[in-house]
PQR file with spaces between the fields and no chain letter, atoms N, CA, C, O and H, PARSE charges and radii, in Angstrom:
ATOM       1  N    UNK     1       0.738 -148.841  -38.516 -0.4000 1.5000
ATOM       2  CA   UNK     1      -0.530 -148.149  -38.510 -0.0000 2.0000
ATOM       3  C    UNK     1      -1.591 -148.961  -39.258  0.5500 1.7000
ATOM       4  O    UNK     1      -2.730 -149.140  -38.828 -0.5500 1.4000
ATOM       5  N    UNK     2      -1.178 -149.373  -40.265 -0.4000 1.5000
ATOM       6  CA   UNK     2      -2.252 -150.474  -41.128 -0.0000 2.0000
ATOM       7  C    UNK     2      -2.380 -151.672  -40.189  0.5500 1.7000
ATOM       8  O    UNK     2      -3.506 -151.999  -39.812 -0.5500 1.4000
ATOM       9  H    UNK     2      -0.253 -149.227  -40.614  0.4000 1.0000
ATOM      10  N    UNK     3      -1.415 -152.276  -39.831 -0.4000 1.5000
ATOM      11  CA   UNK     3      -1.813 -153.147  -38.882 -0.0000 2.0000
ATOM      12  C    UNK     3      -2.840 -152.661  -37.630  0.5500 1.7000
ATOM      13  O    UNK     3      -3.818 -153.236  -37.150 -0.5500 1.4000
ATOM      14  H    UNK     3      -0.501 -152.010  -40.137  0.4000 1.0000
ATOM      15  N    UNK     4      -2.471 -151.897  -37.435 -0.4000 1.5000
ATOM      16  CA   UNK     4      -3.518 -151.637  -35.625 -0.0000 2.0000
ATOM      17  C    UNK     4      -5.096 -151.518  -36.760  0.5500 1.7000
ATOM      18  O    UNK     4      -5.870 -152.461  -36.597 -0.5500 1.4000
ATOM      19  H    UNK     4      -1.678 -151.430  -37.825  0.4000 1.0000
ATOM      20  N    UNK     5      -5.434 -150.695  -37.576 -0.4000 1.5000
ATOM      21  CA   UNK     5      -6.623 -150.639  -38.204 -0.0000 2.0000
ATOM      22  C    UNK     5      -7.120 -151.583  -38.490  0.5500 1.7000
ATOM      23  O    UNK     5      -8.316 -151.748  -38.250 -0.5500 1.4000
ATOM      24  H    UNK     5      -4.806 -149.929  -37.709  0.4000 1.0000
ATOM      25  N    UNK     6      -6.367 -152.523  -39.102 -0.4000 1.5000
ATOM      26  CA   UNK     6      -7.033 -153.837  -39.628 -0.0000 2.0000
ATOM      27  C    UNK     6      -7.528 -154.447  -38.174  0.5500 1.7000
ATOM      28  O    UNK     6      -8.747 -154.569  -38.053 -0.5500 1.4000
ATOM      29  H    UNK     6      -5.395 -152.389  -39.296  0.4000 1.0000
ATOM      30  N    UNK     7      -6.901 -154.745  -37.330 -0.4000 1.5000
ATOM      31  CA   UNK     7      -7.297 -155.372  -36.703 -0.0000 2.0000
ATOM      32  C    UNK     7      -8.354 -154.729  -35.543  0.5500 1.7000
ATOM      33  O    UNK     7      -9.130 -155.409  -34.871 -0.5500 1.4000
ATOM      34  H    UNK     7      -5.911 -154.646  -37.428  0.4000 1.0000
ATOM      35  N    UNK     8      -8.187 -153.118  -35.460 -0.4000 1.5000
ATOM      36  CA   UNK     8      -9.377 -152.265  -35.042 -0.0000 2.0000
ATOM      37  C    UNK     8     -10.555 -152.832  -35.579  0.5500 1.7000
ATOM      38  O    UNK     8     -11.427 -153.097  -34.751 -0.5500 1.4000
ATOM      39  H    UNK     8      -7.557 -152.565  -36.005  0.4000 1.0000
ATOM      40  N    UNK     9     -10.795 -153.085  -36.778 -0.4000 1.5000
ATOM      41  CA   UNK     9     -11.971 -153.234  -37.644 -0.0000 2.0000
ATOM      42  C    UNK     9     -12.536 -154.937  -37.074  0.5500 1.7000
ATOM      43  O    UNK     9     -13.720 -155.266  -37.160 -0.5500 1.4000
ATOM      44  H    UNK     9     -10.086 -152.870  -37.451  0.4000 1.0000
ATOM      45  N    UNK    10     -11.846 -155.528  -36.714 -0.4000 1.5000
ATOM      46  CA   UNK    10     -12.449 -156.976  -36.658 -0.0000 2.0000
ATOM      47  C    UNK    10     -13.509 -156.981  -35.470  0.5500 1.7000
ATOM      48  O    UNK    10     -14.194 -157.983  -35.270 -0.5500 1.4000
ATOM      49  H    UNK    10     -10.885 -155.261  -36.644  0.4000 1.0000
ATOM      50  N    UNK    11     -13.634 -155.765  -34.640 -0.4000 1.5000
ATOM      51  CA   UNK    11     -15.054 -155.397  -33.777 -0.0000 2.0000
ATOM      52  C    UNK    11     -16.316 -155.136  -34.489  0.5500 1.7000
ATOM      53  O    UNK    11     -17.354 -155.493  -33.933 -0.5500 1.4000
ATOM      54  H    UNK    11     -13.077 -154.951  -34.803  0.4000 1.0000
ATOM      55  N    UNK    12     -16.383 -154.481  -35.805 -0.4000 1.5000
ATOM      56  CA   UNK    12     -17.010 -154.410  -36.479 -0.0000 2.0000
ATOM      57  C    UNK    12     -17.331 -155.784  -37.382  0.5500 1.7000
ATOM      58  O    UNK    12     -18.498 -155.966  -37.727 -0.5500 1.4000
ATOM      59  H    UNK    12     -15.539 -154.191  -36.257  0.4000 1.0000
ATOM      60  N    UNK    13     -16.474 -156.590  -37.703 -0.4000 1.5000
ATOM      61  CA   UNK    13     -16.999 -157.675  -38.392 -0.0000 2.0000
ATOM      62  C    UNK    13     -17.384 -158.922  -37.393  0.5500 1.7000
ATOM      63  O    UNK    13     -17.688 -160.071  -37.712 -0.5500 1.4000
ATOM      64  H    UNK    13     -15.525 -156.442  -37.423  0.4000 1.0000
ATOM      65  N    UNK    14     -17.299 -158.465  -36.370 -0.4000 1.5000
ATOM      66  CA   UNK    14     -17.824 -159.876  -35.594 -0.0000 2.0000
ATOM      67  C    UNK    14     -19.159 -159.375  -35.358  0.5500 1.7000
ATOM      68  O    UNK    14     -20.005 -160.259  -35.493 -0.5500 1.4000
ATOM      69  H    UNK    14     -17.051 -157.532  -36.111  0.4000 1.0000
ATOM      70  N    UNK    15     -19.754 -157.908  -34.959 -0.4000 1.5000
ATOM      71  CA   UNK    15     -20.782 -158.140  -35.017 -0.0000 2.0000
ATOM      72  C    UNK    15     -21.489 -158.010  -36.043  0.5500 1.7000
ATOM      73  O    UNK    15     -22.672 -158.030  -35.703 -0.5500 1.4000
ATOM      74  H    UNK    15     -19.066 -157.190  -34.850  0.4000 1.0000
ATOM      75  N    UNK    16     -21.324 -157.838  -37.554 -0.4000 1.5000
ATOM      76  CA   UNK    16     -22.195 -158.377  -38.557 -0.0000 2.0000
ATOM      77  C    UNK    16     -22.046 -159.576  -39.169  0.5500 1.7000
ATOM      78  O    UNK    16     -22.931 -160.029  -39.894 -0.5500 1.4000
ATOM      79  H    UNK    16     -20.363 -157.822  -37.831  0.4000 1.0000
ATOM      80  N    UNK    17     -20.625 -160.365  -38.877 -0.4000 1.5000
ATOM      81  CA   UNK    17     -21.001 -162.230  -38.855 -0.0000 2.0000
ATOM      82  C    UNK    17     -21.550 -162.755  -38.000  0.5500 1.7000
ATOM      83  O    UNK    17     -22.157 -163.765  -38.356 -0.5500 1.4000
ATOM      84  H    UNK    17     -19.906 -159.997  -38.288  0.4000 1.0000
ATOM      85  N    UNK    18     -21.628 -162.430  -36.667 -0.4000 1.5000
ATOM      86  CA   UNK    18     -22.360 -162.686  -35.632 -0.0000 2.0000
ATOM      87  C    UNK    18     -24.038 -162.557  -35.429  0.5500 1.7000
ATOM      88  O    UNK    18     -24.800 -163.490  -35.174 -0.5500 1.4000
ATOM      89  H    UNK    18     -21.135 -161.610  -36.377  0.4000 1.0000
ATOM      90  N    UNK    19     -24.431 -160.968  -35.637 -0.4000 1.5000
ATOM      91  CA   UNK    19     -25.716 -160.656  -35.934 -0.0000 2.0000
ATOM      92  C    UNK    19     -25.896 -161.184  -37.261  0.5500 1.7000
ATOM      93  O    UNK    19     -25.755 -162.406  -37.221 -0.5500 1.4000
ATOM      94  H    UNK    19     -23.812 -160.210  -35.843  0.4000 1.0000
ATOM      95  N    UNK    20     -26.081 -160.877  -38.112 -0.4000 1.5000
ATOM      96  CA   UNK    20     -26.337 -160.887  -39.453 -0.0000 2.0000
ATOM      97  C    UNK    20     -25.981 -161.915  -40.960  0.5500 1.7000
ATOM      98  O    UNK    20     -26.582 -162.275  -41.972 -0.5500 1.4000
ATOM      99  H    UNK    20     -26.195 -159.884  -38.145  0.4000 1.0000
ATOM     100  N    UNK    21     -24.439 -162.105  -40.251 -0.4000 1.5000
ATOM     101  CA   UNK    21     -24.271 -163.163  -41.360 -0.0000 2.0000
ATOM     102  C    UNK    21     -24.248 -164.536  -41.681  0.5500 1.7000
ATOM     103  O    UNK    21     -24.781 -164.985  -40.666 -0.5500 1.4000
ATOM     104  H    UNK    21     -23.951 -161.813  -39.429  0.4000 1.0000
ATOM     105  N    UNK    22     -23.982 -165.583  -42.438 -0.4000 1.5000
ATOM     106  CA   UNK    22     -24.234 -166.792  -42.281 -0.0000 2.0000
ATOM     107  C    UNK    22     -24.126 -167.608  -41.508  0.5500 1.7000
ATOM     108  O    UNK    22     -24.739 -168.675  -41.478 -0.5500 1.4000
ATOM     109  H    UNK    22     -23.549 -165.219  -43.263  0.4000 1.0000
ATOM     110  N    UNK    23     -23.139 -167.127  -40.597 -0.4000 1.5000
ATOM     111  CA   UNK    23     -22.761 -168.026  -39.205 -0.0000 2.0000
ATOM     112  C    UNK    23     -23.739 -167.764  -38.143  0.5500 1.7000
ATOM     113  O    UNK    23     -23.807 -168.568  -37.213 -0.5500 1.4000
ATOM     114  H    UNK    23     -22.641 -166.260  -40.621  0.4000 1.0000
ATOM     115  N    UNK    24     -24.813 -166.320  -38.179 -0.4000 1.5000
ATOM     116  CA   UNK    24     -25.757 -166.198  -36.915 -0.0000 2.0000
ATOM     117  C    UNK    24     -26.487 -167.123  -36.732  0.5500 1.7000
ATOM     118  O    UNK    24     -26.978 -167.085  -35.604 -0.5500 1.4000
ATOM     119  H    UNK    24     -24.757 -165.667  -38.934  0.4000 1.0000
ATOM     120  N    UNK    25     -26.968 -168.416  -37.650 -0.4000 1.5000
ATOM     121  CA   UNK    25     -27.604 -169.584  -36.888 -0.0000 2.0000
ATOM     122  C    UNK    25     -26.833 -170.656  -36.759  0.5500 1.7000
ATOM     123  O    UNK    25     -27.238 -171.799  -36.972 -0.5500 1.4000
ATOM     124  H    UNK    25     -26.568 -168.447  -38.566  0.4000 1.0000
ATOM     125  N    UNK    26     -25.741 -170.381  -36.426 -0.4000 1.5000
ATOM     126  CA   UNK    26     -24.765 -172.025  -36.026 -0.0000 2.0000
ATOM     127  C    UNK    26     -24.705 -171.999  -34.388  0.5500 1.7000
ATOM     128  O    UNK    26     -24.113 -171.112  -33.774 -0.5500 1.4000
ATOM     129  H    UNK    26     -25.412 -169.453  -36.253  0.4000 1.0000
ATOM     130  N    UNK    27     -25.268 -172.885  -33.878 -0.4000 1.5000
ATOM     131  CA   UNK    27     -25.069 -173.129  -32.522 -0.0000 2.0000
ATOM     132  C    UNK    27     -23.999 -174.068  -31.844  0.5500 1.7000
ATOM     133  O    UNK    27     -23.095 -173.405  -32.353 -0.5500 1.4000
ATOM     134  H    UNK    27     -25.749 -173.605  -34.377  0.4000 1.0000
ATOM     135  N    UNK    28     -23.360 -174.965  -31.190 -0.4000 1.5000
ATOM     136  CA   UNK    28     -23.922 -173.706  -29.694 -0.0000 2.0000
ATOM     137  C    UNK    28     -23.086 -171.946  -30.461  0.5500 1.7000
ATOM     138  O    UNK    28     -22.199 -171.707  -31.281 -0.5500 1.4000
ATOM     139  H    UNK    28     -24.094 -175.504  -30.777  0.4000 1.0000
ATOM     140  N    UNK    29     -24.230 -170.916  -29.399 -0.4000 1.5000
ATOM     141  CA   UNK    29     -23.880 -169.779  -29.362 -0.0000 2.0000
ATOM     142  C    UNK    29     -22.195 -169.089  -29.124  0.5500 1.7000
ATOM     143  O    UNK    29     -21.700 -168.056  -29.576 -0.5500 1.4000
ATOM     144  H    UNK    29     -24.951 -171.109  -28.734  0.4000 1.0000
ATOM     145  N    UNK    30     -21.622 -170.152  -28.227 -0.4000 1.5000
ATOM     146  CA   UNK    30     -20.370 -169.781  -27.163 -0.0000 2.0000
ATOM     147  C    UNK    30     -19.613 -170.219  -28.577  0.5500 1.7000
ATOM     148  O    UNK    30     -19.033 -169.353  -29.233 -0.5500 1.4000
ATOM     149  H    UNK    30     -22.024 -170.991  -27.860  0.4000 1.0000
ATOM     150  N    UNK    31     -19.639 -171.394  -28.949 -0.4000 1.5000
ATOM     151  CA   UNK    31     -18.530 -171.927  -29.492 -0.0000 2.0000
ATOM     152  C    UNK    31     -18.551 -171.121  -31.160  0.5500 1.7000
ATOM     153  O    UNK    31     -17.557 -170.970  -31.871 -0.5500 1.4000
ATOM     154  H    UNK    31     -20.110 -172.097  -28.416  0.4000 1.0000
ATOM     155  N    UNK    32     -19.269 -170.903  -31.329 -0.4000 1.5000
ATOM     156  CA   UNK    32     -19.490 -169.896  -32.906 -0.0000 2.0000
ATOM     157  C    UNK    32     -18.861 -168.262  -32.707  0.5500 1.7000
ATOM     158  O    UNK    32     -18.369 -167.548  -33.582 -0.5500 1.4000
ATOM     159  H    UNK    32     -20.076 -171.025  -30.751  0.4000 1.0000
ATOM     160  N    UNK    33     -19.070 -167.948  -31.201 -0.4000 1.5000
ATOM     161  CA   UNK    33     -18.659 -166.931  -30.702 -0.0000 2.0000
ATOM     162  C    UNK    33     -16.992 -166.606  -30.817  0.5500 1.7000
ATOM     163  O    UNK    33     -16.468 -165.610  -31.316 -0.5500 1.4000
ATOM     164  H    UNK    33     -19.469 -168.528  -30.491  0.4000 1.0000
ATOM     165  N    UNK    34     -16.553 -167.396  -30.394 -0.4000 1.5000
ATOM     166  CA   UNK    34     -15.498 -167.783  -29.946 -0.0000 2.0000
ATOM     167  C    UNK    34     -14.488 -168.190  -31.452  0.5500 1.7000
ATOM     168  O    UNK    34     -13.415 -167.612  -31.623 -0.5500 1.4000
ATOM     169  H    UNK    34     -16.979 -168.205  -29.989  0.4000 1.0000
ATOM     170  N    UNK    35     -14.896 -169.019  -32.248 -0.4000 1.5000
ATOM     171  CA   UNK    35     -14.620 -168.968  -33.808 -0.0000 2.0000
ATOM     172  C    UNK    35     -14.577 -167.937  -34.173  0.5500 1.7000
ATOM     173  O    UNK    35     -13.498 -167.697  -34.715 -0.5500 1.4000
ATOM     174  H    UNK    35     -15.768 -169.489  -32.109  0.4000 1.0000
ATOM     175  N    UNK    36     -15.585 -166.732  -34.147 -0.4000 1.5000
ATOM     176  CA   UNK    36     -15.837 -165.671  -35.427 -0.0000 2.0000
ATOM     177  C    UNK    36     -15.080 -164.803  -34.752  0.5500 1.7000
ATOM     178  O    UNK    36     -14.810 -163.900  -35.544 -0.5500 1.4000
ATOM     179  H    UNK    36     -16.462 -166.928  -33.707  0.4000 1.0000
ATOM     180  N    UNK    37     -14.582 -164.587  -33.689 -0.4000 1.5000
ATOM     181  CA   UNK    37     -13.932 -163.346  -32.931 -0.0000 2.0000
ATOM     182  C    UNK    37     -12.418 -163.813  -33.359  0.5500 1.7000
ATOM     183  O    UNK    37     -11.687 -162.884  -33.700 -0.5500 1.4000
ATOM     184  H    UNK    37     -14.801 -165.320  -33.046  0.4000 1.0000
ATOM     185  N    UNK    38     -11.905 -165.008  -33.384 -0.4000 1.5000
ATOM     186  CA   UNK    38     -10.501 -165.706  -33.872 -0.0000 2.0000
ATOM     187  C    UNK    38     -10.638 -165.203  -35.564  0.5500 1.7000
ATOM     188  O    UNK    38      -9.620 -164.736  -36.074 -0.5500 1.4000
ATOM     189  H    UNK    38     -12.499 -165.763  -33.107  0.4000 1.0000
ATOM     190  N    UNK    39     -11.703 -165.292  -36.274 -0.4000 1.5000
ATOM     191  CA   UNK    39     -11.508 -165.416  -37.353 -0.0000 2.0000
ATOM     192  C    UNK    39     -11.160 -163.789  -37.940  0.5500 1.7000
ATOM     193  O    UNK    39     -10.377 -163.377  -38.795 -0.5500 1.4000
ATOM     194  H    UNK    39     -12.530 -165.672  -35.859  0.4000 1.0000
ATOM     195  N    UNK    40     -12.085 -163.154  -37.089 -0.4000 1.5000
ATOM     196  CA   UNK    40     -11.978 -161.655  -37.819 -0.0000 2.0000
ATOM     197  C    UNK    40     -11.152 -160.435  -37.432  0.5500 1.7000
ATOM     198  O    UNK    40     -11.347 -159.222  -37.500 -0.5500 1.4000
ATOM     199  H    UNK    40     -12.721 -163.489  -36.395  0.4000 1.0000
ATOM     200  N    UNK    41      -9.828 -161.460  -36.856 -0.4000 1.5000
ATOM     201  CA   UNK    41      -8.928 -160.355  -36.615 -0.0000 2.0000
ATOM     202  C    UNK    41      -7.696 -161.200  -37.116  0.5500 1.7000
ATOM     203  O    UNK    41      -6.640 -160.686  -37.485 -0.5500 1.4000
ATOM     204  H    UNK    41      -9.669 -162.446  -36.801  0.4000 1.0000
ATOM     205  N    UNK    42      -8.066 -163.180  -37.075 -0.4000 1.5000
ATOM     206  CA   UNK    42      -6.616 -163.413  -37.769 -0.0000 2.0000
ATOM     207  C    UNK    42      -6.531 -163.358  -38.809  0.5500 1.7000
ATOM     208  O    UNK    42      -5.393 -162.997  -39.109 -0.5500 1.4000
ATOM     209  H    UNK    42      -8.923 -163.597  -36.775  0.4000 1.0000
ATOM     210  N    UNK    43      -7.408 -163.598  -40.004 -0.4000 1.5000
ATOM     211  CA   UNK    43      -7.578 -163.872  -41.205 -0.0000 2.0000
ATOM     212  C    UNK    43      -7.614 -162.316  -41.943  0.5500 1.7000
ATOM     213  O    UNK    43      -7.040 -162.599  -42.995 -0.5500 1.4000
ATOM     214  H    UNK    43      -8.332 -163.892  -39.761  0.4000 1.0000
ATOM     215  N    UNK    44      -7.905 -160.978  -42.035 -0.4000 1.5000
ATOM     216  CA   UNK    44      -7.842 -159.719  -41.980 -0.0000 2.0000
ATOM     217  C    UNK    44      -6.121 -159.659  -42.109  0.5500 1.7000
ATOM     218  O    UNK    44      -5.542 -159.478  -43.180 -0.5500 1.4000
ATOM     219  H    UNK    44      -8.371 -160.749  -41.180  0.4000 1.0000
ATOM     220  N    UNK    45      -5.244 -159.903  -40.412 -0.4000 1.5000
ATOM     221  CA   UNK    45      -4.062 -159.515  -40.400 -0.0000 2.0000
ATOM     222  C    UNK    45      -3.128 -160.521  -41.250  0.5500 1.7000
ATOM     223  O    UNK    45      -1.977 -160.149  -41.481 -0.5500 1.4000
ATOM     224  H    UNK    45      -5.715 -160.050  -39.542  0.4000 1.0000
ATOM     225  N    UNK    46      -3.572 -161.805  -41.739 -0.4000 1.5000
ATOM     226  CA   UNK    46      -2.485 -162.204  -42.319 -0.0000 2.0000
ATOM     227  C    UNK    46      -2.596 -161.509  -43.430  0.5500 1.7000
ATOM     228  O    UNK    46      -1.656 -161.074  -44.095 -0.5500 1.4000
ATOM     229  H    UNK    46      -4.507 -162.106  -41.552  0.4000 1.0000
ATOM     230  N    UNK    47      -3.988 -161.364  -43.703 -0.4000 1.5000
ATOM     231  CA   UNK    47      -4.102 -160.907  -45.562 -0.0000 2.0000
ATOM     232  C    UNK    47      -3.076 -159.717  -46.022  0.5500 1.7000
ATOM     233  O    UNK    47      -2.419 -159.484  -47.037 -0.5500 1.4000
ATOM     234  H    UNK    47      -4.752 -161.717  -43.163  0.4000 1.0000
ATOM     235  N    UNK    48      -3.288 -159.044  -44.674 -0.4000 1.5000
ATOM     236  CA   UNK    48      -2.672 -157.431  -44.609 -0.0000 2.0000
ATOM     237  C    UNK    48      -1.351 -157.532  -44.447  0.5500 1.7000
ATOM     238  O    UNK    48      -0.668 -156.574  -44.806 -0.5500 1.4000
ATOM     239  H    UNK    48      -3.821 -159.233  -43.849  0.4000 1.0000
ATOM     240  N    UNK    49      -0.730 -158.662  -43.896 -0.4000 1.5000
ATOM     241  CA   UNK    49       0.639 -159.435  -43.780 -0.0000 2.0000
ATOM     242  C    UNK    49       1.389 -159.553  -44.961  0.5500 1.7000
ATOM     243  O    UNK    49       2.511 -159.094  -45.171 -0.5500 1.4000
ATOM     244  H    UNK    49      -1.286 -159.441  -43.605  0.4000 1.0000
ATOM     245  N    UNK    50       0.717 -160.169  -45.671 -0.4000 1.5000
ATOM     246  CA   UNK    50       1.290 -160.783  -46.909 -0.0000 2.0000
ATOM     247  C    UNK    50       1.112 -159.767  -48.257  0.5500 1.7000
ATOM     248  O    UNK    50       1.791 -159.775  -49.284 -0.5500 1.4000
ATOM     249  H    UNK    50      -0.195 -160.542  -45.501  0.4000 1.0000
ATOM     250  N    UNK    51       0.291 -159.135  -48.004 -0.4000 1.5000
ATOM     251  CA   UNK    51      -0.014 -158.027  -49.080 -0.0000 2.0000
ATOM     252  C    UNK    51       1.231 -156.750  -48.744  0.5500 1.7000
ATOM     253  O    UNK    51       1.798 -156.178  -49.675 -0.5500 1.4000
ATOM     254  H    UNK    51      -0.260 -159.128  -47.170  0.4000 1.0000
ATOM     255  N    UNK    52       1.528 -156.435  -47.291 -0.4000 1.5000
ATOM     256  CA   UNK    52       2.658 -155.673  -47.443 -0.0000 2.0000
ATOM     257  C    UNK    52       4.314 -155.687  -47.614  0.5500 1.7000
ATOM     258  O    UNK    52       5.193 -154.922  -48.011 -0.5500 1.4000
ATOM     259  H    UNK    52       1.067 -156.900  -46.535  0.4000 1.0000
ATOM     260  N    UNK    53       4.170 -157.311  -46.956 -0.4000 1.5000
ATOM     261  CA   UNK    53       5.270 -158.002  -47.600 -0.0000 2.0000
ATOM     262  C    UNK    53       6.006 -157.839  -48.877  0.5500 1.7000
ATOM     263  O    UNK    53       7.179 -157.676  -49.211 -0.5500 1.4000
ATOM     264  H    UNK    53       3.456 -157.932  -46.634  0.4000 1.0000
ATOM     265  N    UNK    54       4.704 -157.961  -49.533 -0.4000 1.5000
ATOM     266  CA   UNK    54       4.652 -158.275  -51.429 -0.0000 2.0000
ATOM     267  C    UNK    54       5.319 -156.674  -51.682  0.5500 1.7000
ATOM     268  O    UNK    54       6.203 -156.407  -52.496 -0.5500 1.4000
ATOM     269  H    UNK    54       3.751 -158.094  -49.262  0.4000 1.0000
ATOM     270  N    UNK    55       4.736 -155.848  -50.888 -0.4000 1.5000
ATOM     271  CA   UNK    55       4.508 -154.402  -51.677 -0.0000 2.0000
ATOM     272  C    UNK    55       6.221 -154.013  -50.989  0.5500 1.7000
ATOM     273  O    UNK    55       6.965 -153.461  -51.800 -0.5500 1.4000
ATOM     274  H    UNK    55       4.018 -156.065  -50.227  0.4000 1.0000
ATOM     275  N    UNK    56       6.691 -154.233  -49.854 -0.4000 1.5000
ATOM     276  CA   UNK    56       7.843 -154.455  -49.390 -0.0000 2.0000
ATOM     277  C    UNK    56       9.002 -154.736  -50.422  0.5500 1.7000
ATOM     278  O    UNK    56       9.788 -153.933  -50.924 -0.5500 1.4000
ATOM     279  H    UNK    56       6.087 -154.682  -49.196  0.4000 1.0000
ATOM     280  N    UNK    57       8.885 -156.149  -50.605 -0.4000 1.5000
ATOM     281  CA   UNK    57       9.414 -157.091  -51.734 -0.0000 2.0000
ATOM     282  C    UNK    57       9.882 -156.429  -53.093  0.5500 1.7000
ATOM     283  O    UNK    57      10.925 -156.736  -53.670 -0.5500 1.4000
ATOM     284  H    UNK    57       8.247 -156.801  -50.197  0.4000 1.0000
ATOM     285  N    UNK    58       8.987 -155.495  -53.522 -0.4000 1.5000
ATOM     286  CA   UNK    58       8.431 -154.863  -54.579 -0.0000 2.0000
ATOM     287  C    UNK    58       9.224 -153.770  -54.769  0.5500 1.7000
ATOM     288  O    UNK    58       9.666 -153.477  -55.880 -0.5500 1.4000
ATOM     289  H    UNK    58       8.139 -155.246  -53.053  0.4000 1.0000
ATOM     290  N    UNK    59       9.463 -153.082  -53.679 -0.4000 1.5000
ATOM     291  CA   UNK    59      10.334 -152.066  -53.963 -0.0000 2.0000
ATOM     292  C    UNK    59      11.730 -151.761  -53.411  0.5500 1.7000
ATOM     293  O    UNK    59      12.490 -150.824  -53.655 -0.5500 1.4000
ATOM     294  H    UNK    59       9.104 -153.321  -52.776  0.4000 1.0000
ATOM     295  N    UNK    60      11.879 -153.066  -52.408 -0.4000 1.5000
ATOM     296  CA   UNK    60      13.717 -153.092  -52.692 -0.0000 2.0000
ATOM     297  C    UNK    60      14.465 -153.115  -53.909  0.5500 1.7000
ATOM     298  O    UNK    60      13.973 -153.955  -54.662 -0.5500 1.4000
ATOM     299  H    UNK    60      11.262 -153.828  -52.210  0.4000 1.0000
ATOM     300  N    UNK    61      15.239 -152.661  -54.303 -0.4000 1.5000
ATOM     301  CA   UNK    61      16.354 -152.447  -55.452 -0.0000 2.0000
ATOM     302  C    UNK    61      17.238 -153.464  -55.479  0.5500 1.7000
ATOM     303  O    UNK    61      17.973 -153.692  -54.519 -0.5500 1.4000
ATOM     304  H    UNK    61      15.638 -151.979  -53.691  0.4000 1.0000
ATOM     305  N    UNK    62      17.254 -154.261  -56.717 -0.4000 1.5000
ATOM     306  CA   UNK    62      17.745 -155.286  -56.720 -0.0000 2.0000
ATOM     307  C    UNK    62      19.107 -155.163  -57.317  0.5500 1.7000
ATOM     308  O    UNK    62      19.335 -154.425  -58.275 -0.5500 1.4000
ATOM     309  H    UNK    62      16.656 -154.076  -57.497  0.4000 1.0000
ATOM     310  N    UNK    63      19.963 -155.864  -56.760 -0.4000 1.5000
ATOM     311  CA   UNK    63      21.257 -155.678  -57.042 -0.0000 2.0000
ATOM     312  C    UNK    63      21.821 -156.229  -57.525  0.5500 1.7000
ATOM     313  O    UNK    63      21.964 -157.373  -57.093 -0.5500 1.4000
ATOM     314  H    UNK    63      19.778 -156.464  -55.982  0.4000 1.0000
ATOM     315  N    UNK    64      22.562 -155.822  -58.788 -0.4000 1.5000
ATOM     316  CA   UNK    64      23.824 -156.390  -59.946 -0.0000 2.0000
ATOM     317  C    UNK    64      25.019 -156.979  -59.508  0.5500 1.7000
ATOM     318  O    UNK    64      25.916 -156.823  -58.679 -0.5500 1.4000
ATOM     319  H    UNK    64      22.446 -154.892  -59.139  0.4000 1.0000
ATOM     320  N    UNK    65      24.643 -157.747  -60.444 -0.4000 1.5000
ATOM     321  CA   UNK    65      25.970 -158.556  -59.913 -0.0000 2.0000
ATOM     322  C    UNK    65      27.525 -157.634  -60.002  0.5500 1.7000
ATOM     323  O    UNK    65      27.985 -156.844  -60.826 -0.5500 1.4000
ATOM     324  H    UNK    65      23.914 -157.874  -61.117  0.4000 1.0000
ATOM     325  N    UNK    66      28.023 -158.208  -58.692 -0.4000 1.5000
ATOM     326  CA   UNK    66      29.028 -157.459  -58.947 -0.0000 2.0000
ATOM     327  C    UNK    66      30.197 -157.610  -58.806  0.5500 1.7000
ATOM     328  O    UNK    66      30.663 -158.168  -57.813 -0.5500 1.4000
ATOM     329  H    UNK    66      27.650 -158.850  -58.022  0.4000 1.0000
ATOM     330  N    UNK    67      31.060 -157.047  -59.972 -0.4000 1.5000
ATOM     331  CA   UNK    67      32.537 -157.688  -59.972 -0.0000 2.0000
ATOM     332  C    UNK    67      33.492 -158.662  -58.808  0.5500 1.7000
ATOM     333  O    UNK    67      33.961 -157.957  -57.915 -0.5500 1.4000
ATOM     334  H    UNK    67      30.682 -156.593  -60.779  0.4000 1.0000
ATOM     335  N    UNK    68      33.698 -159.552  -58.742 -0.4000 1.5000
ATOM     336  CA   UNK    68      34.869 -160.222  -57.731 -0.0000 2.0000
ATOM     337  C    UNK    68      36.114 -159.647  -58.275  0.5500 1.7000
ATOM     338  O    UNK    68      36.677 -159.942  -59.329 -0.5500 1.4000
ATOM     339  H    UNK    68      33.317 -160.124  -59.468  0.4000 1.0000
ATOM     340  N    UNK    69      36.355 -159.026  -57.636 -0.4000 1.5000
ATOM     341  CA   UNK    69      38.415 -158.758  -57.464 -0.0000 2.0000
ATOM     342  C    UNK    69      38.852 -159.818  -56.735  0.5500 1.7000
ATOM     343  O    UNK    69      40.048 -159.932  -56.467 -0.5500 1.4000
ATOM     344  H    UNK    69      35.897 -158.787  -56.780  0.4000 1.0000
């Protein structure tokens, strides 16, 4: 479910890096296009990748060593 959202949201950030943010005057148009739409759904899902990983990681129960018979 966190995954589908995050990457729901990257419609919303392409068009305010697109309209609005530092990349709206890099030309050509196509090829900046084409960058910021890659960027704002891969860079989002790895973050969200690795952050649940961690939180994953985090709460497996780690296990004692345990006797060899």
């Amino acid at each position: 479910m966190v995954r589908s959202y995050v990457v729901t949201t990257a419609f919303i950030s392409f068009r305010l890096f697109n309209d609005y943010g530092p990349t709206s005057h890099i030309l050509p148009a196509y090829d900046r296009s084409v960058t910021i739409i890659w960027a704002c759904w891969t860079i989002p899902l790895l973050a969200t990748e690795v952050i649940l990983q961690l939180l994953r990681m985090r709460k497996l129960p780690r296990r004692c060593d345990e006797e060899i018979i």
